[in-house]
CHARMM internal coordinates of N, CA and C (Angstrom, degrees):
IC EDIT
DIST 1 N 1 CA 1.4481
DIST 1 CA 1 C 1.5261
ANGL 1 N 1 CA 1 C 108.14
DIST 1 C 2 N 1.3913
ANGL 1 CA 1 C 2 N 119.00
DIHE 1 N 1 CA 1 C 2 N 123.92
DIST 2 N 2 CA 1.3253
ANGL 1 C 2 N 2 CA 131.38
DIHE 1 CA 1 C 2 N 2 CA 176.87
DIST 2 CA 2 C 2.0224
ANGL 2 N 2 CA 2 C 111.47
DIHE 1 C 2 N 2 CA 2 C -55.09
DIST 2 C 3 N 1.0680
ANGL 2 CA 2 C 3 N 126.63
DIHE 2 N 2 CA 2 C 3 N 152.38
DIST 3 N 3 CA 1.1518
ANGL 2 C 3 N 3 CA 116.25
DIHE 2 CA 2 C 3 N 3 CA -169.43
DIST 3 CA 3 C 1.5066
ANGL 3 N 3 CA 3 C 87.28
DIHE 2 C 3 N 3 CA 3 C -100.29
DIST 3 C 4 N 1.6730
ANGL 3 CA 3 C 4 N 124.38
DIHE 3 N 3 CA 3 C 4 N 160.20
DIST 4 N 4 CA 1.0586
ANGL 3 C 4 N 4 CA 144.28
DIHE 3 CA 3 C 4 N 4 CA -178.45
DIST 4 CA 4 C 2.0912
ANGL 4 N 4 CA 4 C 113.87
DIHE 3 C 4 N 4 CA 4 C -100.44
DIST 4 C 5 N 1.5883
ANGL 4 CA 4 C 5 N 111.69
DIHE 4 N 4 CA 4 C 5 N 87.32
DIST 5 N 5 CA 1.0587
ANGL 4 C 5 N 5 CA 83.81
DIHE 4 CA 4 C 5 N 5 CA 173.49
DIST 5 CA 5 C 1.5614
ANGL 5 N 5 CA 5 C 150.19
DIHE 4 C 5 N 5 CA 5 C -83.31
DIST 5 C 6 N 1.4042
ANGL 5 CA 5 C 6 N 127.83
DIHE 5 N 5 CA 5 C 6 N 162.74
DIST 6 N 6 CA 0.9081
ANGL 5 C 6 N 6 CA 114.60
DIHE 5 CA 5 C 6 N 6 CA -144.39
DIST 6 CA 6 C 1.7411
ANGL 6 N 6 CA 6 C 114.70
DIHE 5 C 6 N 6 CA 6 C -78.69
DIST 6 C 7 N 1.2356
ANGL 6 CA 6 C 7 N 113.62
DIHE 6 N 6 CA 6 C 7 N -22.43
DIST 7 N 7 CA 1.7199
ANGL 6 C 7 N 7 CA 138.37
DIHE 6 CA 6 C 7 N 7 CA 150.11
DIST 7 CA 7 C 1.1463
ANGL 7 N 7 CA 7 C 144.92
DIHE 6 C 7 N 7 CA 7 C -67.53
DIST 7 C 8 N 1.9203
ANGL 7 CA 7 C 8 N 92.13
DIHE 7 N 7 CA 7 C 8 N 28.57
DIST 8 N 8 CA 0.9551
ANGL 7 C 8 N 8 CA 99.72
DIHE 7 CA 7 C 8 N 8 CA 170.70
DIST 8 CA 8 C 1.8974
ANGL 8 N 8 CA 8 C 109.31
DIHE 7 C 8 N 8 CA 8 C 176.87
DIST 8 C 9 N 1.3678
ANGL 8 CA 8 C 9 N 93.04
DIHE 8 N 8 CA 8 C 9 N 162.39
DIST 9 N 9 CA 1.6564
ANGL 8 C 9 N 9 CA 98.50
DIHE 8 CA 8 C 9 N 9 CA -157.79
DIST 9 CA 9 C 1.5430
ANGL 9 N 9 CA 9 C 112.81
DIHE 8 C 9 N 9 CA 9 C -80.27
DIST 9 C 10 N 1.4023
ANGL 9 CA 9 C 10 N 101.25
DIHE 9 N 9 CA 9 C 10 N 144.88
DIST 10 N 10 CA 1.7104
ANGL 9 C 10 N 10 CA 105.66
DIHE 9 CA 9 C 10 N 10 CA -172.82
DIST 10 CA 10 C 2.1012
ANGL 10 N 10 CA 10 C 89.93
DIHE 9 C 10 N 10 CA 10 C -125.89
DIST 10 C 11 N 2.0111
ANGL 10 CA 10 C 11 N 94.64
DIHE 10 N 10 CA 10 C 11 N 146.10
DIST 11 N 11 CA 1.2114
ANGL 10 C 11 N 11 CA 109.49
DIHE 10 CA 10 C 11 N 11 CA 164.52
DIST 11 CA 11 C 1.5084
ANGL 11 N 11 CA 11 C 109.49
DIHE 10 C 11 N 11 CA 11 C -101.17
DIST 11 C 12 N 1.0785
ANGL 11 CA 11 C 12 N 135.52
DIHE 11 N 11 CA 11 C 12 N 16.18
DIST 12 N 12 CA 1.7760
ANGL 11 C 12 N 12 CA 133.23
DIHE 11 CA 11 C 12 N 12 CA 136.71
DIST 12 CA 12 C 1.3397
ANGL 12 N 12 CA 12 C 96.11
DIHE 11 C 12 N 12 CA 12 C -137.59
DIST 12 C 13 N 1.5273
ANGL 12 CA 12 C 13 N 82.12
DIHE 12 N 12 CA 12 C 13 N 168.16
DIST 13 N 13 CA 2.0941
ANGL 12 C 13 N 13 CA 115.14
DIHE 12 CA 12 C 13 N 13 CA 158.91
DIST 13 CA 13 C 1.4780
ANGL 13 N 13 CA 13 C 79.03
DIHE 12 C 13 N 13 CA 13 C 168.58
DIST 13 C 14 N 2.0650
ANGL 13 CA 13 C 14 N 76.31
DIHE 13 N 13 CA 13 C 14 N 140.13
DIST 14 N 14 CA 1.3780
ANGL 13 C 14 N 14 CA 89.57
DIHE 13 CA 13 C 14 N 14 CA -171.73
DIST 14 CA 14 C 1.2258
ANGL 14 N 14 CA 14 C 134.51
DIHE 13 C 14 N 14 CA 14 C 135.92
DIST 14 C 15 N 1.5936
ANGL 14 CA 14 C 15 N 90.48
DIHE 14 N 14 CA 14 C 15 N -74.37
DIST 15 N 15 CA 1.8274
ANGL 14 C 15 N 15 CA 122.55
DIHE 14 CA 14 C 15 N 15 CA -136.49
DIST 15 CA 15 C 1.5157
ANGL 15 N 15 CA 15 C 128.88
DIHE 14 C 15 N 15 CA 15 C 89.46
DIST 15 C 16 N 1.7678
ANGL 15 CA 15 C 16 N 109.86
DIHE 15 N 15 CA 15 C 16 N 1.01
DIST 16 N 16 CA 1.2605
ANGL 15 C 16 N 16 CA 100.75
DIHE 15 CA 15 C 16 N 16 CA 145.02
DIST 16 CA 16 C 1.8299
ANGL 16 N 16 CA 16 C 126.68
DIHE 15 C 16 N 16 CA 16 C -92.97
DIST 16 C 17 N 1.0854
ANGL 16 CA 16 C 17 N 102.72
DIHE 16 N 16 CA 16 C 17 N 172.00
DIST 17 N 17 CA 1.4602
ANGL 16 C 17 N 17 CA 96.00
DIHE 16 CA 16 C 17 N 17 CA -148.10
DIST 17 CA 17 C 2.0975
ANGL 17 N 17 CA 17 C 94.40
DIHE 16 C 17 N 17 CA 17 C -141.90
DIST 17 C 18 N 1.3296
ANGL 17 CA 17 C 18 N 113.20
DIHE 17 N 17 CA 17 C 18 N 120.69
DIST 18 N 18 CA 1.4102
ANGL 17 C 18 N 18 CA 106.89
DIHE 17 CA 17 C 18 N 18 CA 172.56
DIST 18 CA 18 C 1.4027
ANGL 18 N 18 CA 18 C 115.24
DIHE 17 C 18 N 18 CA 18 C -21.41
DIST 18 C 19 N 1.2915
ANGL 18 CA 18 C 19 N 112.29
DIHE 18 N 18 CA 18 C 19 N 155.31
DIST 19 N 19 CA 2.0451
ANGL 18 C 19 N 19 CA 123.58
DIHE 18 CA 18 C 19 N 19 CA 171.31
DIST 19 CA 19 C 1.5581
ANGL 19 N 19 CA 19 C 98.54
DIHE 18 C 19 N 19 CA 19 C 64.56
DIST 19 C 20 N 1.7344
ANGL 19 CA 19 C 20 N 118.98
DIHE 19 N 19 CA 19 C 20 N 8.69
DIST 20 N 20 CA 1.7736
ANGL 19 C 20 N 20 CA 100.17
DIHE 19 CA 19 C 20 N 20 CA 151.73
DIST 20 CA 20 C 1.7468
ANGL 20 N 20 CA 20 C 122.09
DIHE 19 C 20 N 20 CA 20 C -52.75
DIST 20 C 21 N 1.3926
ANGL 20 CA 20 C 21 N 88.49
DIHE 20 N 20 CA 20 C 21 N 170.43
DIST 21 N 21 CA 1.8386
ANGL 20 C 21 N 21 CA 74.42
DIHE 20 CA 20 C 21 N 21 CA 172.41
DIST 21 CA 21 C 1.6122
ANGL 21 N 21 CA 21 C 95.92
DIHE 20 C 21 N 21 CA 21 C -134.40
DIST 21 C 22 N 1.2612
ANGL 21 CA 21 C 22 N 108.61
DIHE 21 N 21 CA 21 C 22 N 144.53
DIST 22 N 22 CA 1.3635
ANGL 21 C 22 N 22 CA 117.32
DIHE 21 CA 21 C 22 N 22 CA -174.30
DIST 22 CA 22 C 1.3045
ANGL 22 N 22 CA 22 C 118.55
DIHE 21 C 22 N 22 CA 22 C -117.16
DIST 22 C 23 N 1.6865
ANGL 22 CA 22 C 23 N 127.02
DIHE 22 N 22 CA 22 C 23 N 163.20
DIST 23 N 23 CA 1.3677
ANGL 22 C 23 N 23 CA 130.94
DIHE 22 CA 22 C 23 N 23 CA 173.01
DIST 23 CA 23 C 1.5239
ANGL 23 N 23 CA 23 C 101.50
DIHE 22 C 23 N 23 CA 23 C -104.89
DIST 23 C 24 N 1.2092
ANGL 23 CA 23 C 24 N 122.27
DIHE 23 N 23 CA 23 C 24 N 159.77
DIST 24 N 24 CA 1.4426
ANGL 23 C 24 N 24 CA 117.48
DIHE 23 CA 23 C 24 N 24 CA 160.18
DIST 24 CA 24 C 1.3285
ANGL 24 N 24 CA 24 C 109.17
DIHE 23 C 24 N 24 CA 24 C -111.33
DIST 24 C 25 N 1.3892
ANGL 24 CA 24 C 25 N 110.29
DIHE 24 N 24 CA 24 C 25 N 139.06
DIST 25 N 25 CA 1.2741
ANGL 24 C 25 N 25 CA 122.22
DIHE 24 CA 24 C 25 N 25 CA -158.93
DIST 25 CA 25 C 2.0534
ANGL 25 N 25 CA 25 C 113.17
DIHE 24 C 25 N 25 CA 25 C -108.02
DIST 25 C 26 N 1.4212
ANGL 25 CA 25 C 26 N 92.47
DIHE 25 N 25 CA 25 C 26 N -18.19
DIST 26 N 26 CA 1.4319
ANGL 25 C 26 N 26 CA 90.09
DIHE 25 CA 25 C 26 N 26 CA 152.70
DIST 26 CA 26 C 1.7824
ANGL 26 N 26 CA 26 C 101.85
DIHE 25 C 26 N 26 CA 26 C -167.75
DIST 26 C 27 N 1.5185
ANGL 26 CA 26 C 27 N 107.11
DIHE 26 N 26 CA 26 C 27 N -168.32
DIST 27 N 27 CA 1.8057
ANGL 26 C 27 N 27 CA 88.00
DIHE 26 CA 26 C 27 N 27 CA -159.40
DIST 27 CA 27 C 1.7184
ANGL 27 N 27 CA 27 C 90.95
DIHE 26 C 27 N 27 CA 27 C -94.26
DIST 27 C 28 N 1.6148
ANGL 27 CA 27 C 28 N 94.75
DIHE 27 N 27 CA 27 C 28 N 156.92
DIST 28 N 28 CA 1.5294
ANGL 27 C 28 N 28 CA 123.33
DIHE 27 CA 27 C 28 N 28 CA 157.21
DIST 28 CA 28 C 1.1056
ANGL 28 N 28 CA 28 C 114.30
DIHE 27 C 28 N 28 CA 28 C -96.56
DIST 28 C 29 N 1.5019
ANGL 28 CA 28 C 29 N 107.82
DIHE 28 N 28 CA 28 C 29 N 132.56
DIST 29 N 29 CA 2.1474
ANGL 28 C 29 N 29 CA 99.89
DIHE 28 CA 28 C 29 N 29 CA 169.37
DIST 29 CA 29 C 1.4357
ANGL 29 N 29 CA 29 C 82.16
DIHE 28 C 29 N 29 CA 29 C -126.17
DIST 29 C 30 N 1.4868
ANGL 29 CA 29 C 30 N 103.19
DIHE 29 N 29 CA 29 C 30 N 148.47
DIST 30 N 30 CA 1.6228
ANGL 29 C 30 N 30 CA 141.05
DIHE 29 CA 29 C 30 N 30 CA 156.58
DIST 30 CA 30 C 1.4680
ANGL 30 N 30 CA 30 C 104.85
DIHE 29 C 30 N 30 CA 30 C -133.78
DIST 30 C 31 N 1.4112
ANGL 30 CA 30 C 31 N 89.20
DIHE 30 N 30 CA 30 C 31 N 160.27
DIST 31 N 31 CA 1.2773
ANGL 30 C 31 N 31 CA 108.15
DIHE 30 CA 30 C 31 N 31 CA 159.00
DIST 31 CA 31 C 1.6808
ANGL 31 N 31 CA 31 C 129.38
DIHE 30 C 31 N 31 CA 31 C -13.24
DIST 31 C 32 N 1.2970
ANGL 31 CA 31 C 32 N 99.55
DIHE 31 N 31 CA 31 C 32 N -82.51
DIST 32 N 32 CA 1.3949
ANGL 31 C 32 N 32 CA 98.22
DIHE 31 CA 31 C 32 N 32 CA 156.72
DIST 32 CA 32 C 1.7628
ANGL 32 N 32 CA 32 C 141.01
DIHE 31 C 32 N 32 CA 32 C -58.94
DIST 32 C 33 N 1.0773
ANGL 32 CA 32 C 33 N 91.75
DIHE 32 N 32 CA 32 C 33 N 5.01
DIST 33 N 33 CA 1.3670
ANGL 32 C 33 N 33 CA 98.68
DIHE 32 CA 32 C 33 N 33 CA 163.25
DIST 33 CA 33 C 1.9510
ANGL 33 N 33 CA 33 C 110.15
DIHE 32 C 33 N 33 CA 33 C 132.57
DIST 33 C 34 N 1.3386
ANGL 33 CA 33 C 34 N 106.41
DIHE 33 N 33 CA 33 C 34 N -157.40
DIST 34 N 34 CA 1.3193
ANGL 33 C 34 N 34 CA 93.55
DIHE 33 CA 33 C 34 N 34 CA -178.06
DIST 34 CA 34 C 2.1007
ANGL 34 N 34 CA 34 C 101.98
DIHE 33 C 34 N 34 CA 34 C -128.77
DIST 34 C 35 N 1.4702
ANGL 34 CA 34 C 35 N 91.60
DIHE 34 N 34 CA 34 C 35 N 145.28
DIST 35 N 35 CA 1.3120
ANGL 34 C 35 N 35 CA 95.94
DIHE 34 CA 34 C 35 N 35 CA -175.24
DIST 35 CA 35 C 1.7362
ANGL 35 N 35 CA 35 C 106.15
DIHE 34 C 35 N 35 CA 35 C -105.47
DIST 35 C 36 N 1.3399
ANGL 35 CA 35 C 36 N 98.16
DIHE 35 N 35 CA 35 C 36 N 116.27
DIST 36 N 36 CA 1.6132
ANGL 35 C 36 N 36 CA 90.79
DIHE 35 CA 35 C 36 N 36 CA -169.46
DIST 36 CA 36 C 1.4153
ANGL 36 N 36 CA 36 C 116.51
DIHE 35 C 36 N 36 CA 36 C -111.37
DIST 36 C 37 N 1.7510
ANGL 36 CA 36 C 37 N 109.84
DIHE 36 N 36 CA 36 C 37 N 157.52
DIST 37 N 37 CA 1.1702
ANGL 36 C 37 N 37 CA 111.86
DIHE 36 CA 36 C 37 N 37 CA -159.16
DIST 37 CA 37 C 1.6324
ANGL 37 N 37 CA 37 C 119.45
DIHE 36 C 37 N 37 CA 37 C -52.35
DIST 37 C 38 N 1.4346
ANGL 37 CA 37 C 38 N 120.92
DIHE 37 N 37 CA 37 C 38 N 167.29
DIST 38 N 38 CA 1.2159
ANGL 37 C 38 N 38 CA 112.35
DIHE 37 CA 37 C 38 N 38 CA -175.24
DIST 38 CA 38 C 1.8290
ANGL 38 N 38 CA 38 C 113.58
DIHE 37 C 38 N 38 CA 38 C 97.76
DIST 38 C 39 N 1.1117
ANGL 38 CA 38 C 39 N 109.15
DIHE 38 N 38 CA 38 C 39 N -49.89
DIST 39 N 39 CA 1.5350
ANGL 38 C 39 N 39 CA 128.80
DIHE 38 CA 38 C 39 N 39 CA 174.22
DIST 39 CA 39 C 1.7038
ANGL 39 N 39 CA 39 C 98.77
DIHE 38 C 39 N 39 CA 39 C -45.58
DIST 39 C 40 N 1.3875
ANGL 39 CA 39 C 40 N 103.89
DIHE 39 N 39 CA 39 C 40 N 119.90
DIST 40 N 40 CA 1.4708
ANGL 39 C 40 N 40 CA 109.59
DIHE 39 CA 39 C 40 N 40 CA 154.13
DIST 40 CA 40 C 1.3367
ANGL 40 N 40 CA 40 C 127.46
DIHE 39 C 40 N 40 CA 40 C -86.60
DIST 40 C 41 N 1.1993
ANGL 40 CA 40 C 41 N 121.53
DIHE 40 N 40 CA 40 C 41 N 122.75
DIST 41 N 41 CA 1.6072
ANGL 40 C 41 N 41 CA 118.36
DIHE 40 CA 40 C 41 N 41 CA 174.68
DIST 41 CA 41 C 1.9857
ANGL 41 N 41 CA 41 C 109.45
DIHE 40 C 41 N 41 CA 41 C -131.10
DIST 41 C 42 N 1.3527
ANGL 41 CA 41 C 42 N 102.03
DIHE 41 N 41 CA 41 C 42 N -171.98
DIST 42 N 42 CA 1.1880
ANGL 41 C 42 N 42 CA 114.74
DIHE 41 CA 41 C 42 N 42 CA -153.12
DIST 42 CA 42 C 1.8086
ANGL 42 N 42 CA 42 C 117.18
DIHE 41 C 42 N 42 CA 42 C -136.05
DIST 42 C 43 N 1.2842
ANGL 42 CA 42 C 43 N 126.68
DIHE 42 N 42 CA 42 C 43 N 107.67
DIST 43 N 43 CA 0.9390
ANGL 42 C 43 N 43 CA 133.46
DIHE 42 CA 42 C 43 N 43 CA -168.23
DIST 43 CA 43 C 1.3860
ANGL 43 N 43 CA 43 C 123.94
DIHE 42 C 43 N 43 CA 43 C -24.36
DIST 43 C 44 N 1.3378
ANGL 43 CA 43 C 44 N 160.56
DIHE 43 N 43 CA 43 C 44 N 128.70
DIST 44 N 44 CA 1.0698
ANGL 43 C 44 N 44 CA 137.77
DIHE 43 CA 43 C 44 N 44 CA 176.18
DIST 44 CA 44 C 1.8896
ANGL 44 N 44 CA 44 C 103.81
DIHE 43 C 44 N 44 CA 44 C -125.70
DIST 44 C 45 N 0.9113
ANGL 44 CA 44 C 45 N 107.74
DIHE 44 N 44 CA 44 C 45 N -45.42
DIST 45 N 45 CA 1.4412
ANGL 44 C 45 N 45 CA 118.67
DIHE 44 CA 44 C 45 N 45 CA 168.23
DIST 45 CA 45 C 1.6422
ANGL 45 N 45 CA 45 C 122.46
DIHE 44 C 45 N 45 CA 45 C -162.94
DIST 45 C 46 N 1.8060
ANGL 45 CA 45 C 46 N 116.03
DIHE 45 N 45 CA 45 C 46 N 176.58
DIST 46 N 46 CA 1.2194
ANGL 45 C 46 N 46 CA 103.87
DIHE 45 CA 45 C 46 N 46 CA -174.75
DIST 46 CA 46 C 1.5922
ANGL 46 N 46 CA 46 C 84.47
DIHE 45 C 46 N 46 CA 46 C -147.55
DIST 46 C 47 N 2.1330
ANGL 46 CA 46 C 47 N 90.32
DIHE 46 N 46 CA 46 C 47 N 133.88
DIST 47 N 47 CA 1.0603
ANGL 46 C 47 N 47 CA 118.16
DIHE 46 CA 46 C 47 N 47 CA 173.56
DIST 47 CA 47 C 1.2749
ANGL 47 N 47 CA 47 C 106.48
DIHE 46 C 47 N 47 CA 47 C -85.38
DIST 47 C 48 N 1.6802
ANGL 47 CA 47 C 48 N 117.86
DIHE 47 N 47 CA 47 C 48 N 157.30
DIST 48 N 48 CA 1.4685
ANGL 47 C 48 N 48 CA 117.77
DIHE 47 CA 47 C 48 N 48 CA 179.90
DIST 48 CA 48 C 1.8241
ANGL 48 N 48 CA 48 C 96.19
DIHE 47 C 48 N 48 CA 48 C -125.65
DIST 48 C 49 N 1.4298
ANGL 48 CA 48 C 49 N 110.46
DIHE 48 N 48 CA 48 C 49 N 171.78
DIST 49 N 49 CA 1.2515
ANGL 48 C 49 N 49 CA 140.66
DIHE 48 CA 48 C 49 N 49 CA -169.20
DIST 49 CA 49 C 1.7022
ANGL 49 N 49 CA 49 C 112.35
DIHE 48 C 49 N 49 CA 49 C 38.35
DIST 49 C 50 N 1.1166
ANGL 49 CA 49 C 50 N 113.00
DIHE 49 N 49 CA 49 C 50 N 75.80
DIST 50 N 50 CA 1.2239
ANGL 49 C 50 N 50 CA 134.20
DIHE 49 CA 49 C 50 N 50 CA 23.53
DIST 50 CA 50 C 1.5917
ANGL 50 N 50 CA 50 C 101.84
DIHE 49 C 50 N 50 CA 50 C -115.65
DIST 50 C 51 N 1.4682
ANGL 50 CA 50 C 51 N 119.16
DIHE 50 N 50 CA 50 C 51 N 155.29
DIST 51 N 51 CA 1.5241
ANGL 50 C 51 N 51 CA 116.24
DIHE 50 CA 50 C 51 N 51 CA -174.13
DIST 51 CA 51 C 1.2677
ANGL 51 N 51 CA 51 C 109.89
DIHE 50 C 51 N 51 CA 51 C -67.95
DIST 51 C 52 N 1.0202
ANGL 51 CA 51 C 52 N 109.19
DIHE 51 N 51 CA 51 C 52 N 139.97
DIST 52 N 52 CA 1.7828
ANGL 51 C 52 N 52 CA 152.89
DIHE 51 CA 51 C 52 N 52 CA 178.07
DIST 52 CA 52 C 0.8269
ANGL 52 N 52 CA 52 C 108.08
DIHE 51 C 52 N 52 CA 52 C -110.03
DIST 52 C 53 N 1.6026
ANGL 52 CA 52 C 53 N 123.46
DIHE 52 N 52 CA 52 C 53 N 146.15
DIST 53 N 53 CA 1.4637
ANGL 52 C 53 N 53 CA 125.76
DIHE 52 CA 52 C 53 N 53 CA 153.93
DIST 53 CA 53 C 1.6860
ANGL 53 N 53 CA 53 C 100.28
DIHE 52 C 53 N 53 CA 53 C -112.64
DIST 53 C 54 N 1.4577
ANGL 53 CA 53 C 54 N 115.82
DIHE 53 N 53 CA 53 C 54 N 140.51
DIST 54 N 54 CA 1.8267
ANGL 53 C 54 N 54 CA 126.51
DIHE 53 CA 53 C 54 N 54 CA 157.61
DIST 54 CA 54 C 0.8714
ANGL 54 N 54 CA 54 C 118.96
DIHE 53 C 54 N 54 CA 54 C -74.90
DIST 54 C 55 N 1.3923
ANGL 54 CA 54 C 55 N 149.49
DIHE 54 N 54 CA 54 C 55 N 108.84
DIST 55 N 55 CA 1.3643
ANGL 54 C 55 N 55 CA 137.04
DIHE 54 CA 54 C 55 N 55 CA -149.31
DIST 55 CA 55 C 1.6994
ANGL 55 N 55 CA 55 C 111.50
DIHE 54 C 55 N 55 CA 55 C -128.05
DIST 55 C 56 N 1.0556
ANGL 55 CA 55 C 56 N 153.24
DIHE 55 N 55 CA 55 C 56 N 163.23
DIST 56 N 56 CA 1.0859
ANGL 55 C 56 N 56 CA 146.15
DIHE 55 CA 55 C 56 N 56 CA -175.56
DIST 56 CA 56 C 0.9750
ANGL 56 N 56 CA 56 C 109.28
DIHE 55 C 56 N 56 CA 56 C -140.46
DIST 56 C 57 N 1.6466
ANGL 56 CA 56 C 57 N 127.70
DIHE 56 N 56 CA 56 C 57 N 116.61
DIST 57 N 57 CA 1.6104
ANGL 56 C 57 N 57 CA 121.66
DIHE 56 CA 56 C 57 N 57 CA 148.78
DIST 57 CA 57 C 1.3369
ANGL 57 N 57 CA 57 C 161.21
DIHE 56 C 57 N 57 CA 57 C -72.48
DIST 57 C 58 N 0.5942
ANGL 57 CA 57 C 58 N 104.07
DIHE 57 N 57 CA 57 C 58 N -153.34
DIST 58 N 58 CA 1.5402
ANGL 57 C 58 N 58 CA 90.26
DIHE 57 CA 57 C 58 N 58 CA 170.70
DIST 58 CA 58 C 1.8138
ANGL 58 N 58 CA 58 C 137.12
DIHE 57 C 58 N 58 CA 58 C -90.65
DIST 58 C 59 N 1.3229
ANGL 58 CA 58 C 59 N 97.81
DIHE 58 N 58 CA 58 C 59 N -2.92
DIST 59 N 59 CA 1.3532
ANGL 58 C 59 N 59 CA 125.09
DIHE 58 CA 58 C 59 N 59 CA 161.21
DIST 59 CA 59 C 1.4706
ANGL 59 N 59 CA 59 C 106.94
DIHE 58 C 59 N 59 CA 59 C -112.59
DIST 59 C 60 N 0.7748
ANGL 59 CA 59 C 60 N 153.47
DIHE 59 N 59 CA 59 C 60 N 23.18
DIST 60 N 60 CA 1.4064
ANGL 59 C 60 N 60 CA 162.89
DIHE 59 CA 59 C 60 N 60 CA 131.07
DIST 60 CA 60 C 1.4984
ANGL 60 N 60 CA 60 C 116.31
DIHE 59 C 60 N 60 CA 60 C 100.25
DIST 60 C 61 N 1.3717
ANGL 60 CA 60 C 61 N 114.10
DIHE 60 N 60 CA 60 C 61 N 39.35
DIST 61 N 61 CA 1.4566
ANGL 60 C 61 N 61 CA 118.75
DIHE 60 CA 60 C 61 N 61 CA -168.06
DIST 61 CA 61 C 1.5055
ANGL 61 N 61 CA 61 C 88.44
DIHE 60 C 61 N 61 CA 61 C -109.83
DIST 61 C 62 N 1.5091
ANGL 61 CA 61 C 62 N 112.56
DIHE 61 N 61 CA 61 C 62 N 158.10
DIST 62 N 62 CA 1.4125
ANGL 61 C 62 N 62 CA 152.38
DIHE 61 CA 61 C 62 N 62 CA -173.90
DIST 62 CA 62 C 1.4567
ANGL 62 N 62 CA 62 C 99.49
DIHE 61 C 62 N 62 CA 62 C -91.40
DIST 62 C 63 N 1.0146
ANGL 62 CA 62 C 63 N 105.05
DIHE 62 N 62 CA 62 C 63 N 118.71
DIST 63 N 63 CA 1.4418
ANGL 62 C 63 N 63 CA 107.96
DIHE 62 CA 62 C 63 N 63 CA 171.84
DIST 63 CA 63 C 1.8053
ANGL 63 N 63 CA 63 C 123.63
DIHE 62 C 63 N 63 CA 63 C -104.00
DIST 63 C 64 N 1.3121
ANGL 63 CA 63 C 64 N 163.63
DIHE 63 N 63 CA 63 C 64 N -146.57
DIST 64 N 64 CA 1.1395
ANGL 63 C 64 N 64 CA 125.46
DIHE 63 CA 63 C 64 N 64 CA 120.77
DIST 64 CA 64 C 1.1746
ANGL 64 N 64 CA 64 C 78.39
DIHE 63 C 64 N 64 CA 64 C -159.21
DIST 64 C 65 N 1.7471
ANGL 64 CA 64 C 65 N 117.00
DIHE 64 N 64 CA 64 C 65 N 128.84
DIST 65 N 65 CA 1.5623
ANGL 64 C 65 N 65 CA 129.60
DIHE 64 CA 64 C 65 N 65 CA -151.87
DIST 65 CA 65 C 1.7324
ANGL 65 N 65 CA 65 C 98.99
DIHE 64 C 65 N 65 CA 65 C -150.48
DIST 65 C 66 N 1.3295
ANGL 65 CA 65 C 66 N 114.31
DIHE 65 N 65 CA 65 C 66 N 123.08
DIST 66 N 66 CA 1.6217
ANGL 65 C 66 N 66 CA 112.56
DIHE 65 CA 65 C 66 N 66 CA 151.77
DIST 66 CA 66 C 1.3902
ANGL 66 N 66 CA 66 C 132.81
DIHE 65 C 66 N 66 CA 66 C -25.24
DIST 66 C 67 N 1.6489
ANGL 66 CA 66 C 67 N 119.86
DIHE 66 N 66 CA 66 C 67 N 121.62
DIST 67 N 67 CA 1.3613
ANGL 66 C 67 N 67 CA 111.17
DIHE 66 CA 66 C 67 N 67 CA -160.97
DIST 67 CA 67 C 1.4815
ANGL 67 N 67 CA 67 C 108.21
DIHE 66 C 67 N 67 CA 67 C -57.14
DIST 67 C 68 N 1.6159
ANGL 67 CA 67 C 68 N 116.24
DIHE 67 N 67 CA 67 C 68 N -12.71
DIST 68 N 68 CA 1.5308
ANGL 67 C 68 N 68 CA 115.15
DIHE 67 CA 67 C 68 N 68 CA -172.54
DIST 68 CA 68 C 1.4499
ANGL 68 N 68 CA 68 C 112.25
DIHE 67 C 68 N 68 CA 68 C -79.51
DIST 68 C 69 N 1.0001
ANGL 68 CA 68 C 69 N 117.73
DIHE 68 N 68 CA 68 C 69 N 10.35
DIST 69 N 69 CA 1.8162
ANGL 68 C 69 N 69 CA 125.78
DIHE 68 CA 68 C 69 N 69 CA -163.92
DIST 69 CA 69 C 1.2500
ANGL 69 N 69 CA 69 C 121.08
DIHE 68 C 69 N 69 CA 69 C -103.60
DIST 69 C 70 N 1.4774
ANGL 69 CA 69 C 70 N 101.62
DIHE 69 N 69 CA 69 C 70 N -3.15
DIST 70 N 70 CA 1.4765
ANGL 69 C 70 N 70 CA 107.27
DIHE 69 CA 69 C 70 N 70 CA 177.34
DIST 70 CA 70 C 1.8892
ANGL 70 N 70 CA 70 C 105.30
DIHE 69 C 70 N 70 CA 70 C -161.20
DIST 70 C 71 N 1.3705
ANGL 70 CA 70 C 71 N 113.86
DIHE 70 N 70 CA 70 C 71 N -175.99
DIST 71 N 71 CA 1.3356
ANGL 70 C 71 N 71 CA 123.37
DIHE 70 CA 70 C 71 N 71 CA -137.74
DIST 71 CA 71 C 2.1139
ANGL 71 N 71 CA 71 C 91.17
DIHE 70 C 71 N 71 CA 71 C -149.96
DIST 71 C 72 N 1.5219
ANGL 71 CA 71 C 72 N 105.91
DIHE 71 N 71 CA 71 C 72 N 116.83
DIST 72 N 72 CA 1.2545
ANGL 71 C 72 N 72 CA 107.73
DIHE 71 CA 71 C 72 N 72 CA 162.85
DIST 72 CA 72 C 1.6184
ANGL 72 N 72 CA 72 C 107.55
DIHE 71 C 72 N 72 CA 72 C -46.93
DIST 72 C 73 N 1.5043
ANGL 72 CA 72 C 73 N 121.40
DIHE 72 N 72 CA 72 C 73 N 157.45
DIST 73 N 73 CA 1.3734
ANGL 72 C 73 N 73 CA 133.61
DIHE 72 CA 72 C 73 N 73 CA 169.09
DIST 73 CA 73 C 1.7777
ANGL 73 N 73 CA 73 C 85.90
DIHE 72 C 73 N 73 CA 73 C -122.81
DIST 73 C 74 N 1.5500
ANGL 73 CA 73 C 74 N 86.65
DIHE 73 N 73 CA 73 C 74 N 126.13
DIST 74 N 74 CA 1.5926
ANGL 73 C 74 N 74 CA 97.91
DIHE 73 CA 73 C 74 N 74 CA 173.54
DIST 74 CA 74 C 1.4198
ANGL 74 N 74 CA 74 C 104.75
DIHE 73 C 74 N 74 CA 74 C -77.68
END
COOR INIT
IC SEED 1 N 1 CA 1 C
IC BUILD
């Protein structure tokens, strides 16, 4: 297994894999505002140390949220 560095963006770890689609399981606030639970979004990439997920909504903003913050949608 290739090591994941930490400076830089990966499309898996895991076994998740870019273009998942996710639930949020409780809210994120940034800057740009707050992404609240319930909200479906969509993989865009994954930051490492510590892992992140990039997430995309539905208005097309970047999110970048703790892998614990949300929930695969089967």
């Amino acid at each position: 297994m290739a090591n994941k560095n930490f400076h830089t963006v990966s499309d898996e770890h895991g076994g998740v894999n870019v273009g998942t689609k996710f639930k949020m399981i409780k809210d994120h606030q940034e800057v740009q505002g707050v992404l609240s639970e319930g909200v479906e979004v969509i993989l865009d990439s994954i930051v490492h140390f510590p892992t992140r997920y990039c997430l995309i909504d539905d208005k097309a903003r970047i999110w970048t949220v703790p892998i614990h913050s949300v929930t695969p949608i089967p």
